[in-house]
N, C-alpha and C positions, 0 to 999 in steps of 0.2 A: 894527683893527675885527674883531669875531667874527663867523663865519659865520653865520647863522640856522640854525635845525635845518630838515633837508626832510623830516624826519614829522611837523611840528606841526601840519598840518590831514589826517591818515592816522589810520587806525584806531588805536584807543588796544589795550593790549594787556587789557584786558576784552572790548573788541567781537572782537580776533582769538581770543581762545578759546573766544566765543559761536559765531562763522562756523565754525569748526573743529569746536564738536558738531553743530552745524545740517547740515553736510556729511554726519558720520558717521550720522547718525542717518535722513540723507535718504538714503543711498547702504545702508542698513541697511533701510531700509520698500521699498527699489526690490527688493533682495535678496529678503525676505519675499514680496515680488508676484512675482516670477519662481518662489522655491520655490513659493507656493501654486497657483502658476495657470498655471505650465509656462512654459518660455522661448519666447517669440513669433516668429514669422514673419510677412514681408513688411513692408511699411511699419511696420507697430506695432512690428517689433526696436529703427527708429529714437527712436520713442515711449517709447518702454518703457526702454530700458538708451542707447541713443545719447545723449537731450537731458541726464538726469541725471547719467550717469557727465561728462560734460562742464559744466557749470553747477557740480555738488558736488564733481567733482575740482578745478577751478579754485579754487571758495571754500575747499576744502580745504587744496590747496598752496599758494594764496600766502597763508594763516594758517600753514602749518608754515614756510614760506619766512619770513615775516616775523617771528615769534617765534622761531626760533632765531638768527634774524642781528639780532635787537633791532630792528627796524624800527619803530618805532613810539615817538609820543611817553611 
């Protein structure tokens, strides 16, 4: 009997190079708002560079994680 694939219901590899510009592009506009508007202090550091660098590096790396190791159906 053959094994079923375990990326048949995972992002196809269109949607992981969608998530991979959406990343760049969001971790790119956070960039822009920091040059334009000075890097922040206090709680907004977390706002500001905390939530996205975390949120757009994730969707980042596991599209470069999954597209090189072919993860996907």
């Amino acid at each position: 009997m053959t094994e079923p694939n375990p990326f048949r219901y995972g992002p196809t590899r269109g949607e992981l190079w969608f998530w991979l510009w959406v990343s760049l592009g969001g971790l790119a506009m956070m960039s822009l708002a920091i040059i334009y508007h000075g890097f922040p202090g206090g709680p907004a550091l977390a706002e500001v560079v905390g939530l996205p660098v975390v949120v757009f590096g994730y969707l980042g790396g596991r599209s470069v994680k999954r597209l090189t190791r072919r993860q996907h159906p």
